[in-house]
C-alpha positions in Angstrom: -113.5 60.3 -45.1 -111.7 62.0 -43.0 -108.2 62.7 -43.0 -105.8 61.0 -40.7 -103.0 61.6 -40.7 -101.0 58.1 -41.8 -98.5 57.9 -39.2 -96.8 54.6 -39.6 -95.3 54.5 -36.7 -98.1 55.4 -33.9 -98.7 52.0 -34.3 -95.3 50.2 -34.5 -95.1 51.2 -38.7 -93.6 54.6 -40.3 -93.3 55.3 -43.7 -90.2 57.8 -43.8 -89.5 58.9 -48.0 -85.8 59.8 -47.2 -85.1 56.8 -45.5 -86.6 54.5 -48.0 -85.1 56.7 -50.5 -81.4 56.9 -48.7 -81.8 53.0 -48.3 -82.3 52.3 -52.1 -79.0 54.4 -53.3 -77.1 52.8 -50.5 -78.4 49.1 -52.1 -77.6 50.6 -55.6 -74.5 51.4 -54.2 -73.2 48.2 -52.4 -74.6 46.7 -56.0 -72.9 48.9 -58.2 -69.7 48.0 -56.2 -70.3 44.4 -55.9 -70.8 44.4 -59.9 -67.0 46.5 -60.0 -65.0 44.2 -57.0 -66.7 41.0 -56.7 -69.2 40.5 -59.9 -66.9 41.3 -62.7 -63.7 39.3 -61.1 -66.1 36.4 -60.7 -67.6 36.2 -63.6 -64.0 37.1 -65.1 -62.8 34.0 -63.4 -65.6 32.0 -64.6 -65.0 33.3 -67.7 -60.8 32.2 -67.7 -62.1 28.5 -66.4 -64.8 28.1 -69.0 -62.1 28.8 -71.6 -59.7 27.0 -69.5 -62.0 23.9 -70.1 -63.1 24.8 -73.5 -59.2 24.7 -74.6 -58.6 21.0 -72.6 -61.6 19.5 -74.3 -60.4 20.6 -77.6 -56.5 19.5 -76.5 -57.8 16.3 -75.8 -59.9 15.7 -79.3 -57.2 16.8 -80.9 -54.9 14.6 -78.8 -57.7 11.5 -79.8 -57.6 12.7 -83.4 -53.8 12.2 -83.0 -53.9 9.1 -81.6 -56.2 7.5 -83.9 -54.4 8.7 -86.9 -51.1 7.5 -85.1 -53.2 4.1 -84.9 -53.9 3.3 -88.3 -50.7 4.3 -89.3 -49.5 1.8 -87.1 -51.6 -0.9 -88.5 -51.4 0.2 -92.1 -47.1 -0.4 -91.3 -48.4 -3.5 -89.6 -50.4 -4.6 -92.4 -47.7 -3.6 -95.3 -45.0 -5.4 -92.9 -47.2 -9.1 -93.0 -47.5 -8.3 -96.7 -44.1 -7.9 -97.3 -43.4 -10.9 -95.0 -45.5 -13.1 -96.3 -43.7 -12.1 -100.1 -40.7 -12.3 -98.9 -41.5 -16.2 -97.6 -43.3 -17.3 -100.9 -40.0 -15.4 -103.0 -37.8 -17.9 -100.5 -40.1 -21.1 -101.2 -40.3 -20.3 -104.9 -36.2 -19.8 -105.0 -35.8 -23.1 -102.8 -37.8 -25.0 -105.2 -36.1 -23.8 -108.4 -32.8 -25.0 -106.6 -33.9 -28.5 -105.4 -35.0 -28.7 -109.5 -31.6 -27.4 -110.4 -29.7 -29.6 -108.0 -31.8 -32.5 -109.3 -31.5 -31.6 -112.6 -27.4 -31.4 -111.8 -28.0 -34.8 -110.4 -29.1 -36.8 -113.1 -27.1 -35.0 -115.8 -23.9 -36.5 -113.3 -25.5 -39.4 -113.2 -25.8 -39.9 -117.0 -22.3 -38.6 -117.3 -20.9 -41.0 -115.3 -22.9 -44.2 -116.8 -21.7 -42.9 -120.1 -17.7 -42.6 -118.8 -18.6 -46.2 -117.6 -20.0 -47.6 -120.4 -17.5 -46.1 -123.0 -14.5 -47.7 -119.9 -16.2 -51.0 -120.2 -16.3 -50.9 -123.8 -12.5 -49.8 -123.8 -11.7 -53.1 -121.3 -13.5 -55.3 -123.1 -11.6 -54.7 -126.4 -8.1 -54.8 -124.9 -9.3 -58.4 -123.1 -10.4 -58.9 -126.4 -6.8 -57.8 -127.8 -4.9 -59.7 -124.9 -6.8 -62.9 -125.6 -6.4 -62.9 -129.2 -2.7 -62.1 -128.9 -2.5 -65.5 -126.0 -4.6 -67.4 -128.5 -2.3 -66.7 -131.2 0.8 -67.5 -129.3 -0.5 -70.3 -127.8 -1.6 -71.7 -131.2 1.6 -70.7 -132.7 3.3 -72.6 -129.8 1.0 -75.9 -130.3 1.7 -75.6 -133.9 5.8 -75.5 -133.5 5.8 -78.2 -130.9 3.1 -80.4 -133.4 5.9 -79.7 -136.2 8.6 -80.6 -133.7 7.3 -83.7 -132.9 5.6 -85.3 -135.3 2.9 -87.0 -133.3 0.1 -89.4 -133.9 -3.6 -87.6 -133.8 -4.0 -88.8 -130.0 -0.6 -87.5 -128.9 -1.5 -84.3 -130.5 -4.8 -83.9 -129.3 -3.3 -84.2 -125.8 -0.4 -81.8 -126.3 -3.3 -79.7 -127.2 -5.3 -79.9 -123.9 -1.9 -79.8 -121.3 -0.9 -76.3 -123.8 -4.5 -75.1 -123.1 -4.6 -76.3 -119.8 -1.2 -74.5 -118.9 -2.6 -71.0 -120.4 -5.7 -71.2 -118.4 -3.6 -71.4 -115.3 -1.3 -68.7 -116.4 -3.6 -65.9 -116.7 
């Protein structure tokens, strides 16, 4: 083969070493100093907003966590509350019933009480009508027996004697 001579750029192509070579440390270079001024800020920004986010997804579990804690307290207080309620009504019910038996109760003892009082009155009236009509009868037959001696009737005189004295004492009471 023979040996000619490569020239890249006899027709339209060159192959230069130092340019090629001048080129790659300029691109390590503009990458080196991207990497320093733009790569690292990015990524350090990325960086801030992924923790950024990482903190408000944890805020807000913790926030849920909260609240569902919050919300069974809240209907544990809600539960003990009917509960309590509730006791509170059948106590009220139970203490309204043991009056009603005591006022009852109260009731009937009065109510004995005052059949007795009348009773033992009606009793007590009875004897001093009793009393009252024994004393009229006596009078009244110590009366018919003076005006019998008085007069010394005949049986039919006396027997009507009788009736007018009897008849005059019924109207006088």
């Amino acid at each position: 083969m023979s040996q000619l001579p490569v020239v890249l750029g006899a027709g339209g192509l060159s192959f230069n070493a130092g340019d090629m070579i001048f080129q790659l440390i300029a691109m390590l270079i503009l990458l080196a100093l991207l990497k320093k001024f733009a790569l690292k800020p990015l990524l350090g920004i990325m960086k801030q907003r992924e923790d950024y986010i990482g903190n408000e997804i944890s805020s807000a579990e913790q926030k849920h966590v909260q609240a569902e804690k919050l919300l069974e307290e809240q209907r544990a207080l809600l539960k003990e509350a009917r509960e309590e309620s509730h006791t509170l009504i059948e106590n009220a019910k139970k203490i309204g019933e043991k009056q009603k038996e005591e006022i009852i109760q109260a009731a009937r003892q009065e109510s004995e009480r005052l059949k007795e009082s009348a009773r033992t009155e009606i009793v007590k009236e009875k004897e001093q009508a009793v009393a009252a009509l024994r004393e009229q009868v006596a009078s009244l037959s110590v009366l018919i027996a003076s005006k019998v001696i008085e007069r010394e009737l005949d049986e039919q005189a006396q027997e009507k004697l009788i009736q007018e004295y009897l008849k005059e004492a019924g109207e006088s009471r």
